[in-house]
N, C-alpha and C positions, 0 to 999 in steps of 0.2 A: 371335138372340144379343142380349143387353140390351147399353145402353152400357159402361155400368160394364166387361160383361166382356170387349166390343170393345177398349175403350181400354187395359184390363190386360196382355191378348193382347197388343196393339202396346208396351206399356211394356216386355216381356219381351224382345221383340225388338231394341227399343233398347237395351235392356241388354246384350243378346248383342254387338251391334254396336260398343258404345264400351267395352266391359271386356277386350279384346285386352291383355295385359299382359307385358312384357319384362323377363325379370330379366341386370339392368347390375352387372358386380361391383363397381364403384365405386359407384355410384349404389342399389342395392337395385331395387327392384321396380316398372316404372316404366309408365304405362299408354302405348297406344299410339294415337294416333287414326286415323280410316277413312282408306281408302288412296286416295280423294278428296281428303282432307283432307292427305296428306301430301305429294302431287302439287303442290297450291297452293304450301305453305310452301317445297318442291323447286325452285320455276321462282323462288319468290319470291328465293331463295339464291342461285340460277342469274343471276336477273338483277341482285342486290349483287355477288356475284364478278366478273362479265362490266362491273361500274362503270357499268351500265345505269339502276342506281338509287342512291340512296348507302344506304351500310349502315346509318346511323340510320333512315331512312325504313323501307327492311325493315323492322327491328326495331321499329318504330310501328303499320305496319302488322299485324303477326304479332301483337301483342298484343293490337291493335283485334280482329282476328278470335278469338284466343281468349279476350274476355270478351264478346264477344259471340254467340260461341256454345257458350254457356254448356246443353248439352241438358239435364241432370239436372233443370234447372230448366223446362225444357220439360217433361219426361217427368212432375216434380211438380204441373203444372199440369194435363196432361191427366187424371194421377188424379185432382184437385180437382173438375175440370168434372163428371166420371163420378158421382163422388162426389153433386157438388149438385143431378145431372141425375137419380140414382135414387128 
């Protein structure tokens, strides 16, 4: 299997994995992230209600980790490499 179509194979997957999508009647069509990922932001919530942490800092936090993980742009990168590797 050439890179290119290793890394494509895996791109599809990641697709599969972050395009879970919930439609909110208020809100329309709203994507949903891995259920890793929703666990985090869960205990994150858990520990601002519980006055564990303060609710800005959540809210600091939670953003920190959703620009930084940013996958699409993962997933564009590893097509690139494929790309410059074939």
């Amino acid at each position: 299997m050439s890179t290119l179509t290793r890394n494509l194979s895996g791109s599809r997957e990641m697709m599969k994995t972050y395009c879970r999508r919930v439609e909110i009647p208020m809100l329309g069509e709203v994507a949903v992230p891995p259920p890793d990922k929703l666990t985090y932001y869960a205990g994150l919530g858990v520990l601002a209600a519980l006055q564990v942490i303060e609710w800005p800092l959540a809210l600091v936090i939670t953003a920190g980790h959703l620009l930084a993980d940013q996958h699409y742009s993962g997933l564009v990168k590893g097509v690139g490499e494929a790309l410059e590797s074939a």
